[in-house]
C-alpha positions as CSV (number, residue, x, y, z in Angstrom):
1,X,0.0,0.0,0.0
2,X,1.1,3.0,-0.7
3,X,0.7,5.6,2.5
4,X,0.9,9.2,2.6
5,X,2.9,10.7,5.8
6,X,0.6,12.3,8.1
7,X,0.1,15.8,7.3
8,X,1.4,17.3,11.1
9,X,4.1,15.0,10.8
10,X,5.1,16.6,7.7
11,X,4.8,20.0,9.2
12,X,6.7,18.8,12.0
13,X,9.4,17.4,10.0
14,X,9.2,20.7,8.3
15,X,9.9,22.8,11.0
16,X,12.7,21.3,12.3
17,X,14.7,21.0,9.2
18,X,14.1,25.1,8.5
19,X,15.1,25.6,12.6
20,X,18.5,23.2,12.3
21,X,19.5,25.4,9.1
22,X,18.6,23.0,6.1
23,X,15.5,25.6,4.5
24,X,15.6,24.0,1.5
25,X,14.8,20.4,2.4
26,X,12.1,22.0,4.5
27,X,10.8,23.5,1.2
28,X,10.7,20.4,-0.2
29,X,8.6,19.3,2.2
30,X,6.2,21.7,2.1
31,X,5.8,21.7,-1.4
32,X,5.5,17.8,-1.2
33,X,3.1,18.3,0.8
34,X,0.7,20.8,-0.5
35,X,0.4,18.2,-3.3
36,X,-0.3,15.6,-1.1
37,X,-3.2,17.9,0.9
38,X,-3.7,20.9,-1.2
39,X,-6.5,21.9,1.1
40,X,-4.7,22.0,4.3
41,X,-3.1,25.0,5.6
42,X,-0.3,24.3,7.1
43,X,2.2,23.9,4.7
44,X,1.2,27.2,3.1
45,X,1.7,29.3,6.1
46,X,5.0,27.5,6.4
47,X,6.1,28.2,2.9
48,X,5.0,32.2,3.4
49,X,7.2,32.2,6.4
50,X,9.9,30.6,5.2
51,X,9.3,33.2,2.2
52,X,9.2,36.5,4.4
53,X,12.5,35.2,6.7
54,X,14.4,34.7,3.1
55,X,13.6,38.2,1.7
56,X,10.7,37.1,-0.7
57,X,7.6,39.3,0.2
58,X,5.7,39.1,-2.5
59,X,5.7,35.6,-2.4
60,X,5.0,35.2,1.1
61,X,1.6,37.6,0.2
62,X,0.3,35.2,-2.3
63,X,0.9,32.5,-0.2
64,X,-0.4,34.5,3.2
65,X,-3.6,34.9,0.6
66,X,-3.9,31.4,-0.4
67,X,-4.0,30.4,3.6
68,X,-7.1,32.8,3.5
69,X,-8.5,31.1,0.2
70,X,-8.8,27.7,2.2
71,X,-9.5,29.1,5.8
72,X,-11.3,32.3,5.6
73,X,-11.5,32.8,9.0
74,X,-7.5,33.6,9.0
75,X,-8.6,36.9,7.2
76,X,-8.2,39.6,9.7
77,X,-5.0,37.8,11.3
78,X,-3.8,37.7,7.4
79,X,-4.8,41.1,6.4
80,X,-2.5,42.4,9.3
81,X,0.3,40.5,8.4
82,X,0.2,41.3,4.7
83,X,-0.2,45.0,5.7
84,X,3.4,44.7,8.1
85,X,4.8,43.1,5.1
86,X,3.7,45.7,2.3
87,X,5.2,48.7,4.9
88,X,8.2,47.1,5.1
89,X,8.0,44.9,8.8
90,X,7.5,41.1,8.9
């Protein structure tokens, strides 16, 4: 059988890898995983962070705004974030 990893554990896995210095492996990850559960949000709030700690704002937006797309209720949390990012914070 083939068996997808858990999505948290993915996440997880994610985390640690971008925290112990190896960001790319823990963009793999993420990307892996918003194949494997395209719907979840996890791995697309990771990716926007990951995106706004390596210098890559407008990425992080569209990713920040894809997070909305599949929760809405992140929207005012979001917006805020997206407005730091746009005047120059994090």
């Amino acid at each position: 059988f083939d068996v997808a990893p858990a999505e948290f554990i993915m996440t997880v896995s994610a985390v640690e890898l971008k925290n112990g210095g190896s960001t790319d492996k823990a963009v793999e990850i993420l990307e892996y995983q918003t194949e494997l559960y395209p719907g979840m949000v996890n791995a697309w709030w990771q990716l926007a962070n990951i995106a706004v700690e390596t210098g890559d704002k407008q990425k992080a937006i569209e990713l920040l705004r894809k997070c909305v797309e599949l929760n809405p209720s992140m929207k005012n949390m979001v917006d805020r974030r997206i407005e730091s990012l746009e005047s120059g914070g994090q």
